[in-house]
N, C-alpha and C positions, 0 to 999 in steps of 0.2 A: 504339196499335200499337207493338211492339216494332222497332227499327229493321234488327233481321237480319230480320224479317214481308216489309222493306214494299220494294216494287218501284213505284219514284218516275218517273215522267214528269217534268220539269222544263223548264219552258220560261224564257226567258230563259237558258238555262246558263250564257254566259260573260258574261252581263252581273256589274254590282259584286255584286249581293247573291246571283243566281243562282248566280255564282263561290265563293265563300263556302258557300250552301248546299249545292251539291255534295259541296264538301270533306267541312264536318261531316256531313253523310249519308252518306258513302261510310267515312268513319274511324269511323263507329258501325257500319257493316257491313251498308248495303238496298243491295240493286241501284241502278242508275239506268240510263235513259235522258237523256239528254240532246238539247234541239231546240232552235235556233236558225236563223237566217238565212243563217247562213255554214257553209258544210262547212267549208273549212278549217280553221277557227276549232273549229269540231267537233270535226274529226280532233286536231287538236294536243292541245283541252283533254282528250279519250279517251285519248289515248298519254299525256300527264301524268298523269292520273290513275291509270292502267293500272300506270305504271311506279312509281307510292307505295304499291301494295299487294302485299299478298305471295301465291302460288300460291293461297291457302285463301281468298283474298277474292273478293267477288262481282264479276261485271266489268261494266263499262260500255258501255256502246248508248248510240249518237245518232242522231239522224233530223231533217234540213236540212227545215224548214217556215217559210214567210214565214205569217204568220197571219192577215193581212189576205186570204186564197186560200181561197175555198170547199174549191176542189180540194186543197191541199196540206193544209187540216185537217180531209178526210176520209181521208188517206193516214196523218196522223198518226197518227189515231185506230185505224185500222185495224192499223197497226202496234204500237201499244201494247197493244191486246186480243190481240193475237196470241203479244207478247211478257208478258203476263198481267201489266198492269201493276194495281194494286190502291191505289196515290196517284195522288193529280195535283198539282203544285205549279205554281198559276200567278204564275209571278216575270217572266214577259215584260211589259214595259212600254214607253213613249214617255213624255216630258216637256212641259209645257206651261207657261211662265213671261210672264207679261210684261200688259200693258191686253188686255184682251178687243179694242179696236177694232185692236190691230196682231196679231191673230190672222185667217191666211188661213181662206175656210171649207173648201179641200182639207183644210189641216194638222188644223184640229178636227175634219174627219170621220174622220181617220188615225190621230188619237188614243181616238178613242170607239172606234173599229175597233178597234185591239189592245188598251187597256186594259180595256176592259166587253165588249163585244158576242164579242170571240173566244173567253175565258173560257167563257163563255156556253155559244156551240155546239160547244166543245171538250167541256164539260162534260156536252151535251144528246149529244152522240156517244159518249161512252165509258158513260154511263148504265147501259142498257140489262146491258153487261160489268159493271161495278163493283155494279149489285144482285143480282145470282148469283154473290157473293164474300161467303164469310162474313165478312168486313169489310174496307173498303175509305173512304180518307178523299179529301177534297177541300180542298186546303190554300189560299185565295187571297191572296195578295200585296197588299194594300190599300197603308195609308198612314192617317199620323195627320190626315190631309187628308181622308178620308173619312168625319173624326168632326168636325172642323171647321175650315172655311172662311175662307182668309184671303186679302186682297186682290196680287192678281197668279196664283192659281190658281183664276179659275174655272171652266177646263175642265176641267186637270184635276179638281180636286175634283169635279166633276159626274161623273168615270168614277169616282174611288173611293168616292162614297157611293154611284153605282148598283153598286158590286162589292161593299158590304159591305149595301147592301139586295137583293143577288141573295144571299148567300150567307147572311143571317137568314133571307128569305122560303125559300130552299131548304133548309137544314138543318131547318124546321116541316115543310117536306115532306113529308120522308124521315126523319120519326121514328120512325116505324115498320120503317124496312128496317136494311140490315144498315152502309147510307152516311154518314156525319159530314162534313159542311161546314162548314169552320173558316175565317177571317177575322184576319188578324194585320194593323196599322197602325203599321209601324216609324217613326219624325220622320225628320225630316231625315237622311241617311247620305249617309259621306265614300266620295263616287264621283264617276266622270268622268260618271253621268248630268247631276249639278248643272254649268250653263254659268256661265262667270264672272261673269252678271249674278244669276245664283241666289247662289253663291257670296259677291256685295258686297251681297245683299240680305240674307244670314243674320248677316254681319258688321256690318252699320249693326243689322240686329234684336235681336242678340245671341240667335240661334235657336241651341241647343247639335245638335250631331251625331255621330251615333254611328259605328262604325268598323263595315264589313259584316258582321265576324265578330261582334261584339255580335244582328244580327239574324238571323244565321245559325242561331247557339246558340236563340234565342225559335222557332226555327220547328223545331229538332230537338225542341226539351222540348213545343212543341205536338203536334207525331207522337207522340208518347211518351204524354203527358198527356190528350192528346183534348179540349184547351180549347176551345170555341167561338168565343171570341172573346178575342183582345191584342191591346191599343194598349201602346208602346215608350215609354218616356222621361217624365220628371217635369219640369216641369206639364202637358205634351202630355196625362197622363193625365186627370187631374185636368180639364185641359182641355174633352175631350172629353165627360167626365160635364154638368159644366156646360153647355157646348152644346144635349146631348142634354136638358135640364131645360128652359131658357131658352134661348133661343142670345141672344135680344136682349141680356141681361145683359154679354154681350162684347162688342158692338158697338164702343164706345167704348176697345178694350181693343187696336186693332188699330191705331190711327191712325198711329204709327213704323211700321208697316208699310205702311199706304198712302202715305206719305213718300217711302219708302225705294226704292218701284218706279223702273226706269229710265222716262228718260221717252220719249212718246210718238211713232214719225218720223215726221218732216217729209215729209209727203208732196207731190210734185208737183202744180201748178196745171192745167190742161186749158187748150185752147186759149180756152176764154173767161174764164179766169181763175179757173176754181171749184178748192177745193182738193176734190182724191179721196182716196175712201178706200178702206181694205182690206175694209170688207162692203159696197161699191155695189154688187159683179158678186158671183154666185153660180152653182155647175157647176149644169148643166142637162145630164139625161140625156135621150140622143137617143132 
């Protein structure tokens, strides 16, 4: 799709890469909406943006949705059909670093929540809109982590290979309609989403990373090209083939990585002396 065509939904907006995408979307010349958590954070990033383009450029909408809200992303949705949106860029995300055993089960469910599951019903809501478009794309925000799995991500990883085996299984789908569901897998990127234990864990690894506008630029030429599928960065590429062939083949390929995680907290003794941990208790719906 031609970038003056496409009228972009963008979730995550002012995150590092969403921030970024915006930009090169809006200086190619598509519309956007912009949705995020924060109005303010809305408003500001809309009047910046507003204020770099010139009378003849297309202007900017934002619509404040927490995406974890059944409610707020049926409002979303509602409002992007209305404003005839004909992309989606799912760039919202949460992070997930550290042993699987000092992982709370709220935080993993919070993270499956917006990385996979929202995408999802965001996707399964505007549907119905974006197949009475003579064409209309599905852009999702993965991660080279979706193609293969390394020690200290594996929750995340479990949301991005389920968002890049929803968006294979769904582009077979919809081969026949007028929809393209695309999957980009950028590495590692220099953002404040990385916390400075991700950060001394890419520096002990020597994991290279890339600057947001590097995956900015990958996701306009996606729009443009209509590629189904990019993964970002060399040997990440490379990587991820192999994986996909053998994964056991890397197994051994990762051990400086399991090194390198911080280590595990010290968790408090109970009154009889047991030490607890962070998966004994799990929420229980009333």
């Amino acid at each position: 799709m031609k970038p003056t065509e496409a009228r972009i939904l963008l979730t995550g907006a002012y995150g590092g890469i969403g921030e970024a995408a915006a930009a090169a979307f809006l200086r190619a010349g598509a519309a956007l909406m912009l949705s995020g958590r924060s109005p303010a954070r809305l408003a500001a990033q809309s009047r910046t943006m507003m204020g770099s383009t010139g009378a003849d450029r297309p202007r900017v909408e934002w619509h404040c949705a927490d995406l974890t809200s059944a409610a707020d992303l049926a409002k979303l949705a509602e409002a992007a059909r209305i404003w005839k949106c004909n992309t989606i860029v799912h760039a919202a995300g949460l992070a997930s670093f550290g042993h699987l055993e000092a992982a709370t089960p709220e935080s993993m469910a919070c993270v499956m929540q917006t990385n996979l599951l929202a995408p999802m019903l965001l996707t399964r809501a505007l549907l119905p809109h974006l197949r009475s478009l003579p064409r209309a794309q599905v852009i999702c925000v993965g991660s080279a982590l979706g193609g293969i799995g390394l020690p200290g991500y594996s929750v995340y990883s479990a949301t991005k290979f389920g968002l890049r085996g929803f968006a294979e299984a769904l582009r077979r789908e919809l081969a026949d309609s007028t929809v393209l569901v695309q999957y980009v897998g950028p590495r590692t990127t220099r953002t404040p989403f990385n916390s400075r234990e991700v950060d001394a864990y890419n520096r002990a690894t020597g994991s290279a990373m890339d600057d947001p506008a590097v995956v900015a630029r990958s996701m306009l030429k996606m729009l443009e090209e209509e590629a189904p599928e990019r993964f970002l960065g060399y040997p990440e590429k490379l990587a991820v083939r192999i994986n996909g062939m053998a994964s056991t083949l890397l197994d051994g390929a990762f051990a400086k990585h399991r090194r390198s995680l911080p280590a595990l907290p010290q968790e408090p003794p109970d009154q009889a002396g047991n030490t607890l941990s962070r998966t004994d208790s799990f929420p229980v719906n009333s």
